[in-house]
C-alpha positions in Angstrom: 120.7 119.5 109.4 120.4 122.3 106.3 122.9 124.7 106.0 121.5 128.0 105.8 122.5 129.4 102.2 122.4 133.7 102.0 123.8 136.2 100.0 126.2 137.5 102.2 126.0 141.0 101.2 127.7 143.8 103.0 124.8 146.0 104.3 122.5 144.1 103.0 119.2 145.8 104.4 116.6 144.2 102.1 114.7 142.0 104.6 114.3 143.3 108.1 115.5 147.0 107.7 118.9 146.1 109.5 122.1 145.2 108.1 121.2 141.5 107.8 124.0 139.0 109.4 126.3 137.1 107.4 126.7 133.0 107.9 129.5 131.1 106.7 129.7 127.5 107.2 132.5 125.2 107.5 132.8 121.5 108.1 134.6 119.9 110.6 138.4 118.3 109.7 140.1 115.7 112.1 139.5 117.2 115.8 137.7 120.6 114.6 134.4 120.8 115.0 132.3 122.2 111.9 131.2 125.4 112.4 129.2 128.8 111.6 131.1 131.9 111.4 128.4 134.9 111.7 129.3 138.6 111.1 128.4 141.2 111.2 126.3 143.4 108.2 127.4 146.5 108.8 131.1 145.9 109.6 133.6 143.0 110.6 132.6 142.1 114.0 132.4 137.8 114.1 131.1 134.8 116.2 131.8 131.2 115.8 129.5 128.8 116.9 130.9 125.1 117.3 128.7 122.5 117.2 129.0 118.4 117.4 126.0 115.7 118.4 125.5 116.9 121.9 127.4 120.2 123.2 127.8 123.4 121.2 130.4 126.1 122.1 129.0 129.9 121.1 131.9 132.7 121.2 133.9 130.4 123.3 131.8 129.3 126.2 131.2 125.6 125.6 127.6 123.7 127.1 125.3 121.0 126.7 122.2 121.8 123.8 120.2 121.3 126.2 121.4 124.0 128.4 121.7 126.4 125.6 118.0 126.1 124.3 116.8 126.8 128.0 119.1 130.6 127.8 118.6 131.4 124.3 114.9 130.4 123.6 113.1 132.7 125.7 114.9 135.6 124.5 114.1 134.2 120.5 110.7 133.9 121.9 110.1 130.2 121.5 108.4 127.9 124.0 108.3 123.7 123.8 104.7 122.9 124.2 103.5 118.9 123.8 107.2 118.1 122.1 106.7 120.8 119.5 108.2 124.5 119.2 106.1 127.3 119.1 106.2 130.6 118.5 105.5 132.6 121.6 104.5 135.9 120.0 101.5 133.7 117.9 101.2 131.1 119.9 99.6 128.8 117.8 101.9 128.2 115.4 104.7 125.7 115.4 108.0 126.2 114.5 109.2 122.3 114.5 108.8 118.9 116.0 111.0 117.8 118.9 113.9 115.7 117.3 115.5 115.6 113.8 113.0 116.4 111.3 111.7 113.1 108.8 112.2 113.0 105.1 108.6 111.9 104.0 108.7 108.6 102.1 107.1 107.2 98.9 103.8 105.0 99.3 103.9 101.9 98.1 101.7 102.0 95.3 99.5 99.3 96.7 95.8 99.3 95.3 94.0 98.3 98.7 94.9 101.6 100.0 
């Protein structure tokens, strides 16, 4: 997984015309789980989202991933269609594949190819 890097900027309005959130990551130590820690941009307002291989726990209410995708991806707009994520607004597009995404590998550099 990539951690999402951002400026963090106090009322930062620059990219959708709303105080843009703020994400800090941690990682996890012993029995913590690693975490996000979102605020808010306009003022100090927080969430914490725990997450480990197979539950996550959002603002204290603990489930499987799973169960989370099937309440939070209709509201982000996003449907699963044939194993992929698509956008529902475009339709057309996909957002990502079903499963950890691959790191593309080097070809051999064998001539009958």
């Amino acid at each position: 997984m990539s951690i999402l890097k951002r400026s963090n900027r106090i009322y930062d309005t620059s990219r959708f015309g709303q105080p843009q959130i703020r994400v800090w990551h941690r990682r996890g130590k012993g029995k913590q789980s690693p975490r996000y820690t979102l605020r808010c941009g306009c003022c100090d307002q927080k969430l914490e989202i725990y997450y480990s291989e197979d539950d996550l726990e959002i603002g204290g209410v603990n489930g499987a991933i799973d169960d989370w995708r099937e309440i939070l991806f209709p509201l982000l707009m996003v449907q699963r269609r044939r194993g992929h994520f698509v956008d529902a607004r475009q339709g057309k597009k996909s957002i990502c594949q079903k499963g950890a995404p691959r790191s593309r590998s080097t070809r051999s550099s064998d001539p009958s190819r």
